[in-house]
C-alpha positions as CSV (number, residue, x, y, z in Angstrom):
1,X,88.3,262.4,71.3
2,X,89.5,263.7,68.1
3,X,92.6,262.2,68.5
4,X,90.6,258.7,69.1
5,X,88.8,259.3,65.5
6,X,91.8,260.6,63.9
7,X,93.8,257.4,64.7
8,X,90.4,255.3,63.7
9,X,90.4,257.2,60.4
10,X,94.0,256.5,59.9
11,X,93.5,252.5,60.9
12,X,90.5,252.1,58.2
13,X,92.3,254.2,56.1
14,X,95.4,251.5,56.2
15,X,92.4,248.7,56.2
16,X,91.7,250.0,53.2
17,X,95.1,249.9,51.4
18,X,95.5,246.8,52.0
19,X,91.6,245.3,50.8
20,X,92.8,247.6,47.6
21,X,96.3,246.0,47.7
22,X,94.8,242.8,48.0
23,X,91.8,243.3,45.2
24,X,94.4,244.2,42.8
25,X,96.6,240.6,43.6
26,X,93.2,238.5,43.2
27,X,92.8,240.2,39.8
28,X,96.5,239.9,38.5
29,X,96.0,236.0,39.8
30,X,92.9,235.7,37.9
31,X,94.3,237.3,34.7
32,X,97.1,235.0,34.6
33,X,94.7,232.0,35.3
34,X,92.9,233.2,32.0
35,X,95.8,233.8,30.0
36,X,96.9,230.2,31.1
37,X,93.3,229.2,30.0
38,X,93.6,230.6,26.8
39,X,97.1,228.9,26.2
40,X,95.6,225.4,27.2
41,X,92.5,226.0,25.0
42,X,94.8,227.1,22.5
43,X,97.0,224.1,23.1
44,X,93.8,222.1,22.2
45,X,92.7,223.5,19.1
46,X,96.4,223.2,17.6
47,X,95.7,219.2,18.1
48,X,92.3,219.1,16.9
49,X,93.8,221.6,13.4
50,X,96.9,218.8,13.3
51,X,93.4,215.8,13.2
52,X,92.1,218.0,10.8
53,X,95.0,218.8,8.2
54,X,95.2,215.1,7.5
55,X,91.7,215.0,6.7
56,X,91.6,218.0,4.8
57,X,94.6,216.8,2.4
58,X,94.2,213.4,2.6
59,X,91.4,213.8,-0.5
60,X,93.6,216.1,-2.5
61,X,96.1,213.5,-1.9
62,X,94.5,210.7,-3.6
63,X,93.3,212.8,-6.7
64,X,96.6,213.6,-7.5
65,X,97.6,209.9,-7.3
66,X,94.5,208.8,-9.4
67,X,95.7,211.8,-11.8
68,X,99.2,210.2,-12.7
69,X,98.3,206.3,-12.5
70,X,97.0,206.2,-16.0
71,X,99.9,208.0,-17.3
72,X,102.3,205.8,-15.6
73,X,100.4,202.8,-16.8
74,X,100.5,204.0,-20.5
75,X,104.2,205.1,-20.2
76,X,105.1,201.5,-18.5
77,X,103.1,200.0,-21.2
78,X,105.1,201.7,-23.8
79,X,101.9,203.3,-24.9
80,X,101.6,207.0,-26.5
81,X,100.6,209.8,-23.9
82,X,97.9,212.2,-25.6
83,X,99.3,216.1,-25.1
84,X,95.9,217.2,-24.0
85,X,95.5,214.3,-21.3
86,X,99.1,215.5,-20.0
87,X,97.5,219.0,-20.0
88,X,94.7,218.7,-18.7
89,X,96.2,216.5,-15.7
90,X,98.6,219.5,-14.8
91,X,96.0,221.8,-14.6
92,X,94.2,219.9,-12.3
93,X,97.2,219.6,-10.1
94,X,97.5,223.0,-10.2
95,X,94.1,223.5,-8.8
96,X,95.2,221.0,-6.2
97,X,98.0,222.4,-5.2
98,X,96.4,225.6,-5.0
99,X,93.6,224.3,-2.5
100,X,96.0,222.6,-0.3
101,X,98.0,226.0,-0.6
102,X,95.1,227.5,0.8
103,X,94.2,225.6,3.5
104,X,97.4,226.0,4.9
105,X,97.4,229.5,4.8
106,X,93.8,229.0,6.7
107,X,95.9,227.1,9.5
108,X,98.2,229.3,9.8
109,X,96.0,232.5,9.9
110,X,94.1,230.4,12.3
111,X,97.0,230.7,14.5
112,X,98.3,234.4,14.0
113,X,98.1,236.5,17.0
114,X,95.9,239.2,16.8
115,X,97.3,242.4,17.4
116,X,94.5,244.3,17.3
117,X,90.7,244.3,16.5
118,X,89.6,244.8,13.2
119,X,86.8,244.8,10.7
120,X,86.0,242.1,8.7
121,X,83.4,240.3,7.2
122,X,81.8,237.6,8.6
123,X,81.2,235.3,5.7
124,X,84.5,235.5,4.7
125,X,85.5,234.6,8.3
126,X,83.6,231.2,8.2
127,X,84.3,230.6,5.0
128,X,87.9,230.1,6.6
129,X,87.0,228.7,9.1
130,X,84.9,225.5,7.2
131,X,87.4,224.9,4.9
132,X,89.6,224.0,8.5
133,X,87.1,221.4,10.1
134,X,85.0,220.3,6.9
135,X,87.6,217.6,5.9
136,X,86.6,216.3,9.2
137,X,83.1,216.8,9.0
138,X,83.0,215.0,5.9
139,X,84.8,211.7,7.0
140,X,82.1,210.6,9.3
141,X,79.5,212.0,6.6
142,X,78.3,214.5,8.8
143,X,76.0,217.3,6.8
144,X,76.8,220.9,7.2
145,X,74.3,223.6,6.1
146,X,74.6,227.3,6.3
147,X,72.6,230.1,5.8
148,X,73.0,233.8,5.6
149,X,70.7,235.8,5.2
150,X,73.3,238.8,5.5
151,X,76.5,239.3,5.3
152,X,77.7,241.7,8.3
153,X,80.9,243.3,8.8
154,X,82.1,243.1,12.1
155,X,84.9,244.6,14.6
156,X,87.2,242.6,17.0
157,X,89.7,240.0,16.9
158,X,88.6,237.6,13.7
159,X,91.1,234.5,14.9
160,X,89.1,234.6,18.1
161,X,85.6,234.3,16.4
162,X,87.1,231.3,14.3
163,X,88.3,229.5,17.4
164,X,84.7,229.6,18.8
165,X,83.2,228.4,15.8
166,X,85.5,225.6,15.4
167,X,85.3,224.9,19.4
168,X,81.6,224.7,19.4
169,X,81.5,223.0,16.0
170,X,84.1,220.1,17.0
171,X,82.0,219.7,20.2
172,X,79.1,218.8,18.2
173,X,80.6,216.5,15.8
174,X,82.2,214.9,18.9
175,X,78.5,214.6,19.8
176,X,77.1,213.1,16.6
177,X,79.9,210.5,16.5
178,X,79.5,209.2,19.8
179,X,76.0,209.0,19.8
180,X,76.3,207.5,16.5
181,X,73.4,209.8,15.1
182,X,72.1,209.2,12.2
183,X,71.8,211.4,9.6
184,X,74.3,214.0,11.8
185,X,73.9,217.6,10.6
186,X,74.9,220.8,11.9
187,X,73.4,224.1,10.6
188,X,74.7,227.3,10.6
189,X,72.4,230.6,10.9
190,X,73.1,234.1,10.2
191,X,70.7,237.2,11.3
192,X,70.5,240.4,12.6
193,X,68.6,241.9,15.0
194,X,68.2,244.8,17.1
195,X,71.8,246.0,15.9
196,X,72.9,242.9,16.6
197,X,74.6,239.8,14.9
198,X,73.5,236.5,15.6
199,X,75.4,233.1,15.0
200,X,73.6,230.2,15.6
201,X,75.2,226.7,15.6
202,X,72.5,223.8,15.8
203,X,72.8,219.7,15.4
204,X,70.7,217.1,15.9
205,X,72.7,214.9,18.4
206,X,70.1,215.0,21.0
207,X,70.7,217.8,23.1
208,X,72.3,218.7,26.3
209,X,71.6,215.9,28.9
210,X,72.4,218.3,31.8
211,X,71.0,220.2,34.7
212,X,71.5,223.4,34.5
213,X,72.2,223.6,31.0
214,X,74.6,226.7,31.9
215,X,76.8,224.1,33.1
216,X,78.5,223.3,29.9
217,X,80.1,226.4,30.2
218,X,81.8,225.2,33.4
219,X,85.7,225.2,33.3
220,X,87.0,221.2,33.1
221,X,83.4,220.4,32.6
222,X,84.0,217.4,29.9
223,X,80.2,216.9,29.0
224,X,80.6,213.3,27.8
225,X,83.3,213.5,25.2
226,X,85.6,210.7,26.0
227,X,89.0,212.7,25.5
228,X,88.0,216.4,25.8
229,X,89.6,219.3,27.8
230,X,86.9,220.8,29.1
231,X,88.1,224.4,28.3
232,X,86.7,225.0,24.8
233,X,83.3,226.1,25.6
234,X,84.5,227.8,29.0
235,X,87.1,229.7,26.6
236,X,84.4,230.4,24.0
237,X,81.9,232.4,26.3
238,X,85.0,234.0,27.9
239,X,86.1,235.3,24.1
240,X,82.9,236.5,23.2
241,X,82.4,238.5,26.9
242,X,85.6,239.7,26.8
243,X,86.8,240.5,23.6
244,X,83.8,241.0,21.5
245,X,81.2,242.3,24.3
246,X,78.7,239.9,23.0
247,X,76.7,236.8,24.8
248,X,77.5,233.1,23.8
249,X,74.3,231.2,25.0
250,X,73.3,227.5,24.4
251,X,69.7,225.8,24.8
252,X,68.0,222.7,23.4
253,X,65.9,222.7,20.4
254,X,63.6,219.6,18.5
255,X,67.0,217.5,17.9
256,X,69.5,218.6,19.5
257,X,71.6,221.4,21.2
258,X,71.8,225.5,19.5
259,X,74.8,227.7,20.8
260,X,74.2,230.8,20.0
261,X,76.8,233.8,19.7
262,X,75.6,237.8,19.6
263,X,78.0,240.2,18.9
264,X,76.9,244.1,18.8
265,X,77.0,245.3,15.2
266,X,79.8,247.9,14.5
């Protein structure tokens, strides 16, 4: 009889190796799926930054034309050039330059790895992050608001909170185009509460026209948008769970759709 248990015990104890050996496959499997995710998503947001660099420059581009054309003219017209019109042209391409300067430093900060979490201040992080997308925002005349009624330091990976702005952010403007909303408008709302931060992202393109609305977090879900990857909101929540123990949620308001990120305060 004991001999009957002991073998028993040794067979459930082998049974159980192997579930373990198993489990621990399944979650390596899984990891890489994510980490295959994340390079797609990542992928993504590299096109959507290359849409967005020729929007961003393609003002600053024109001003510095429009700064030269009249001293060309006089110059071709054998016409005097004023010192002080000369200087006060190359200090405005200065300021140019410098803006286009730092918007590529944006982009490429954007793209960094981060190493490791660290603290920074939230403001300053979408600061960065509007000065990306709002050349894009502004060709189809799209409003965006923000308001803060603090201005939070927080711990983790910054990059990561930029690419879930900009992911939830492009989704809406993607929205408001091809609904052809009127007025479009996206707001952006800072608060705390109960120790925690609290991003909300709000348009008015109408509002989530699915059942359940969970749904939009879906991997490969494309929610309407003609050419999307369907990764960028299933990336976002999975960012914010993993890496910043915090909630992304999203639910319909008077005009439209309000994804909301909370993030535990440091």
């Amino acid at each position: 009889m004991r001999q009957t248990q002991l073998d028993e015990f040794l067979e459930l104890e082998e049974h159980n190796k192997e579930l373990e050996k198993r489990f621990q496959e399944e979650v390596a499997k899984n990891r890489a799926k994510d980490r295959l995710m994340f390079q797609q998503s990542k992928l993504a947001s590299m096109g959507e930054m290359l849409g967005n660099i020729s929007h961003q420059w393609r003002q600053p581009l024109m001003e510095i034309s429009s700064l030269f054309l009249p001293i060309e003219a006089k110059l071709n017209l054998d016409m005097p050039v004023d010192n002080k019109e000369l200087i006060e042209s190359i200090n405005k391409l200065n300021d140019i330059t410098k803006y286009m300067s730092n918007t590529i430093d944006d982009f490429k900060n954007f793209f960094a790895h981060d190493k490791e979490k660290i603290e920074f201040e939230l403001l300053e992080q979408i600061n960065s992050t509007i000065n990306i997308i709002s050349g894009s925002l502004k060709s189809y005349d799209i409003k965006l608001e923000i308001i803060l009624q603090k201005n939070p330091t927080l711990l983790g990976y910054k990059n990561e909170y930029a690419q879930v702005l900009i992911n939830i952010i492009n989704n809406a403007r993607d929205l408001l185009i091809q609904r052809k909303i009127e007025n479009p408008k996206i707001k952006i709302l800072i608060t705390e509460k109960n120790n925690e931060v609290i991003t909300s992202i709000e348009d008015n393109a109408g509002g989530v026209k699915i059942e359940p609305i969970e749904k939009v977090f879906d991997p490969f879900f494309t929610y309407e948008k003609l050419n999307g990857s369907g990764i960028g909101l299933f990336m976002s929540r999975l960012i914010v769970q993993n890496n910043m123990n915090g909630k992304l949620e999203v639910k319909n308001k008077n005009e439209g759709a309000c994804f909301t990120i909370i993030i535990p305060k440091i």
